[in-house]
VEXDRENLO-326383 format. One line per 2 residues: number of its first residue (from 1); their letters; for each residue x, y, z of C-alpha. Coordinates in steps of 0.25 Angstrom, whole numbers. Layout:
% residues N
NUM = a = X:Y:Z ~ ...
This chain:
% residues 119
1 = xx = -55:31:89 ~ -58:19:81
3 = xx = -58:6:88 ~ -53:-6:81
5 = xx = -59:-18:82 ~ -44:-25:80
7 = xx = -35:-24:89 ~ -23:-15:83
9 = xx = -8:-23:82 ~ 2:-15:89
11 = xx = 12:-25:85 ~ 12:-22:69
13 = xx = 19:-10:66 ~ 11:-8:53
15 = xx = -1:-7:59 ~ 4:3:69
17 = xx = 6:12:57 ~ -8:9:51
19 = xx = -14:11:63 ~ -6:26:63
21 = xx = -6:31:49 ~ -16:21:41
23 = xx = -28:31:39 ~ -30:36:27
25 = xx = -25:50:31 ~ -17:49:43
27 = xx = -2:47:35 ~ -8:62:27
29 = xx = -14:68:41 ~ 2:66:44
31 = xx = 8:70:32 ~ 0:83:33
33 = xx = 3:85:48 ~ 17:83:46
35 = xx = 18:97:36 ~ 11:103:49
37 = xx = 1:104:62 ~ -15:104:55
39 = xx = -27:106:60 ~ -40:95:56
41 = xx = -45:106:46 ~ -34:105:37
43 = xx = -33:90:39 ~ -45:91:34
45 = xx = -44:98:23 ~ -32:90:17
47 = xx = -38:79:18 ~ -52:81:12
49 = xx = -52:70:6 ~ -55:63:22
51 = xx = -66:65:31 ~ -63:75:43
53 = xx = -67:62:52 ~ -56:53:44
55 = xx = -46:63:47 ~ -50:66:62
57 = xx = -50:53:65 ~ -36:50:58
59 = xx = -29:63:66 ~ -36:56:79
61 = xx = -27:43:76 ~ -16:50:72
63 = xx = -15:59:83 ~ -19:44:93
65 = xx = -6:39:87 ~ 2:51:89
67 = xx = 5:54:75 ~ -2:68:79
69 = xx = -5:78:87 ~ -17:87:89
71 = xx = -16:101:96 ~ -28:108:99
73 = xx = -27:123:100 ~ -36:129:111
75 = xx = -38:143:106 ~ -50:147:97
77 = xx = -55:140:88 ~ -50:129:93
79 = xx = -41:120:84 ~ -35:108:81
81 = xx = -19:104:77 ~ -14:91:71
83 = xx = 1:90:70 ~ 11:78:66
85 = xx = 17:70:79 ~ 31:65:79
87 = xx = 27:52:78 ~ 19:56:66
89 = xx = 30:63:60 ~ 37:48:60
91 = xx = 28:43:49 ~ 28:55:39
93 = xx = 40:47:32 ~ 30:34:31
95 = xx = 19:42:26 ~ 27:48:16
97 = xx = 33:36:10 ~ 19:31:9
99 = xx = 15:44:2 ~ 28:41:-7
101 = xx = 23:26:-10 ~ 9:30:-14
103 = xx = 14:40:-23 ~ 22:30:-30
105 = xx = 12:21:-30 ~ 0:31:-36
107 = xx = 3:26:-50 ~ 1:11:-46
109 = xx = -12:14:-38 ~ -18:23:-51
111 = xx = -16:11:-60 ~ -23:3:-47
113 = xx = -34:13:-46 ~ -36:15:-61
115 = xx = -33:29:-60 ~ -26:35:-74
117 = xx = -12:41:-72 ~ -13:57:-74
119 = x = -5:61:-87
């Protein structure tokens, strides 16, 4: 993993959080586990939009901090499981009232952004 040049402050609690959830698709990574255990592949596949490396790399740190675990299956082929973790479970409310903000906030960032409001 990523070393930081700056040493991280243990005693903040908001960056505690950054550090676990701020990426830009670890609070989705955990919203989708949360409906269920899912393999890379369909990670991948709902979120085309990110590289597979991003979204490697952001399960890797989400499964350091604990918020899940991996299960590998030793049959054939080989695969790969990533479910939701208790402690991950505990911010599913947090990341839904961030979901809620931003959605209440979409018109305000459309007049920001420039972007015309659909009729």
């Amino acid at each position: 993993m990523y070393q930081k040049k700056m040493p991280f402050d243990i005693k903040c609690g908001i960056k505690i959080s950054m550090e676990v959830i701020g990426g830009k698709w670890k609070p989705c990574i955990l919203q989708e586990l949360n409906e269920g255990a899912k393999r890379p592949s369909e990670l991948h596949r709902l979120f085309d939009d990110a590289s597979p490396r991003v979204i490697n790399q952001q399960l890797k740190e989400l499964e350091i901090h604990g918020m899940i675990k991996k299960k590998i299956f030793a049959e054939l082929p080989p695969h790969t499981e990533y479910s939701i973790t208790e402690d991950g479970e505990s911010l599913i409310p947090i990341i839904a009232t961030l979901e809620q903000w931003g959605n209440n906030f979409r018109p305000k960032m459309m007049k920001i952004l420039g972007i015309p409001e659909k009729e």
